[in-house]
C-alpha positions in Angstrom: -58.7 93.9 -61.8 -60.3 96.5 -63.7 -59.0 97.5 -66.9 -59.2 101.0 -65.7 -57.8 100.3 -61.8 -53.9 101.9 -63.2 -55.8 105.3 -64.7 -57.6 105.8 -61.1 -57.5 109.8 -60.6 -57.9 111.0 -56.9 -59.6 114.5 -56.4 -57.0 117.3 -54.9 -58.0 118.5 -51.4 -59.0 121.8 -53.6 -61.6 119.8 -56.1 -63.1 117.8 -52.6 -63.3 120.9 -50.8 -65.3 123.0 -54.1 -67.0 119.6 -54.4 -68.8 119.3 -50.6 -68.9 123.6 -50.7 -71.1 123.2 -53.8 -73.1 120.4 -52.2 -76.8 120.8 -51.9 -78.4 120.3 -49.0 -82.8 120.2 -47.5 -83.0 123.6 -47.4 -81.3 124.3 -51.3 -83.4 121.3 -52.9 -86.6 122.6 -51.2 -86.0 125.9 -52.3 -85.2 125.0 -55.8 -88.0 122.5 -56.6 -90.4 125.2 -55.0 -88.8 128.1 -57.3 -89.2 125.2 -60.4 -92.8 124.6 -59.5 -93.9 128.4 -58.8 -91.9 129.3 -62.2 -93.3 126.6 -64.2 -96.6 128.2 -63.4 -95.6 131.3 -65.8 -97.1 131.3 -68.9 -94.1 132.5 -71.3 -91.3 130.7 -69.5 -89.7 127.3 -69.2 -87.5 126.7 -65.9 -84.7 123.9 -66.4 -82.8 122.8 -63.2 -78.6 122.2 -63.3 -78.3 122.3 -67.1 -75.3 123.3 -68.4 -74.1 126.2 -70.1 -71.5 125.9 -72.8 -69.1 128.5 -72.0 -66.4 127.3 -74.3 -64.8 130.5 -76.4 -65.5 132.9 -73.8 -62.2 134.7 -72.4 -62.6 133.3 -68.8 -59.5 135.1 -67.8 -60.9 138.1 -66.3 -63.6 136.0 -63.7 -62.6 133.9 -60.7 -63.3 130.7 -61.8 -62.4 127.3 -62.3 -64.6 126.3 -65.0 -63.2 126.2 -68.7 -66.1 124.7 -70.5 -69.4 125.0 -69.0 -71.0 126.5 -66.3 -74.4 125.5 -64.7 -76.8 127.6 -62.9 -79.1 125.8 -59.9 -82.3 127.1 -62.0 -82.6 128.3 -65.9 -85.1 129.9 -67.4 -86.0 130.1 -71.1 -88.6 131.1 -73.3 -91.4 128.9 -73.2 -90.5 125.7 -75.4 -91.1 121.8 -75.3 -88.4 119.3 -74.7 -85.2 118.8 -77.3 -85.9 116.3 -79.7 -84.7 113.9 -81.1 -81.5 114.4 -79.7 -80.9 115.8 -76.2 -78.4 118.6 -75.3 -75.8 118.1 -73.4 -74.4 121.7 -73.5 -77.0 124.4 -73.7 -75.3 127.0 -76.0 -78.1 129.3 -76.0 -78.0 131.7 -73.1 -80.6 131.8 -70.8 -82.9 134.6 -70.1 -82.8 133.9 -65.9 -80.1 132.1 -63.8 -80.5 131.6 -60.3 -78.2 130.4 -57.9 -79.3 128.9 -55.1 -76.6 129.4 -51.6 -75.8 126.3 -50.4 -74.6 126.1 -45.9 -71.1 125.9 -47.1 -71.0 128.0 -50.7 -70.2 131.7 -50.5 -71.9 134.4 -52.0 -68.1 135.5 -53.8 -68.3 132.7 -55.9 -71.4 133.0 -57.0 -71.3 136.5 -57.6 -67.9 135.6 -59.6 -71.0 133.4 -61.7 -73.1 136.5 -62.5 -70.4 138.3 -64.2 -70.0 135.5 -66.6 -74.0 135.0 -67.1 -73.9 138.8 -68.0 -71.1 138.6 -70.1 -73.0 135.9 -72.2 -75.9 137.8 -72.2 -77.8 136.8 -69.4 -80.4 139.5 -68.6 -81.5 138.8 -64.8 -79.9 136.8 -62.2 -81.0 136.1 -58.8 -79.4 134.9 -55.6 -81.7 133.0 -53.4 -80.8 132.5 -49.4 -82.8 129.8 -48.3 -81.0 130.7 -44.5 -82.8 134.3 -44.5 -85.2 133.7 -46.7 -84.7 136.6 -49.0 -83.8 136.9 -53.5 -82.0 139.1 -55.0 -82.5 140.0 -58.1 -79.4 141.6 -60.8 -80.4 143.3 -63.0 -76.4 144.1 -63.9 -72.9 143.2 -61.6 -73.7 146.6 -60.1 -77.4 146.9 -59.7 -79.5 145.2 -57.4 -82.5 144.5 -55.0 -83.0 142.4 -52.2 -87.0 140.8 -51.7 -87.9 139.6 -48.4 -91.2 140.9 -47.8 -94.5 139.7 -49.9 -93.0 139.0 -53.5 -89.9 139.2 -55.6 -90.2 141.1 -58.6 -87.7 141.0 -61.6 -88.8 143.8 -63.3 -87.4 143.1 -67.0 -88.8 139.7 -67.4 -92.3 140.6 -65.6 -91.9 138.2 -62.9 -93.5 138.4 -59.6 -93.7 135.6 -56.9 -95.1 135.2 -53.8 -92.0 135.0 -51.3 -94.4 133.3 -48.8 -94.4 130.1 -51.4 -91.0 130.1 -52.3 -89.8 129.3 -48.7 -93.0 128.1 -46.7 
């Protein structure tokens, strides 16, 4: 017997159900290590995959989410920079300058979109929603304001960043 067996914590049907909706899948992890290697590629930027945001402080009252102390974007992207040393981060607290979010079969859009208010809020200045299904991006600029790619590139005008769609899902 395990000196933890008496502690064991079951997941509600809620936490399963937000667990296998958030669950990647061939189609997300393709996308996303194709959007890492096509991003990597720029020469001012850094992409990080699934880190974590440190969102603790931050009235999360007024968003649609279940998250009190982080939140973690599918793809980051920073200023160019090397790796943390000598200690690792756990909990990014600087804000990234792109999040992307990446819909999975069973994630909706809503939730998602309930994510982009909060990267804003912090000070996020592009987000993009990628939908590996139609093959299309689009890019935020603000909650509000907003175009969808699905021709030859996606372009994020305040960053400077064009990519060829083709890449990204082929």
């Amino acid at each position: 017997m395990s000196l933890y067996e008496d502690t064991l914590v079951l997941p509600t049907e809620e936490e399963e159900f937000e667990e296998f909706a958030d669950m990647g899948s061939f189609n997300h992890g393709y996308t996303q290590t194709r959007l890492i290697v096509l991003l990597d590629k720029l020469e001012n930027y850094t992409p990080i995959t699934e880190l974590s945001l440190d969102i603790r402080g931050v009235d999360l009252s007024k968003f649609d989410l279940r998250t009190k102390e982080e939140i973690k974007p599918d793809i980051c992207l920073y200023p160019k920079r090397g790796r943390s040393q000598p200690r690792d981060i756990l909990r990014m607290k600087e804000m990234p300058l792109l999040a992307i979010e990446i819909l999975s079969p069973k994630q909706g859009s809503y939730d998602i979109l309930e994510k982009f208010k909060v990267y804003f809020e912090l000070g996020v200045t592009s987000c993009w929603l990628v939908d590996p299904a139609v093959r299309t991006i689009t890019v935020y600029a603000a909650t509000d304001e907003w175009e969808t790619f699905s021709g030859q590139e996606v372009i994020d005008e305040p960053l400077g960043i064009r990519l060829p769609l083709n890449e990204v899902f082929d």
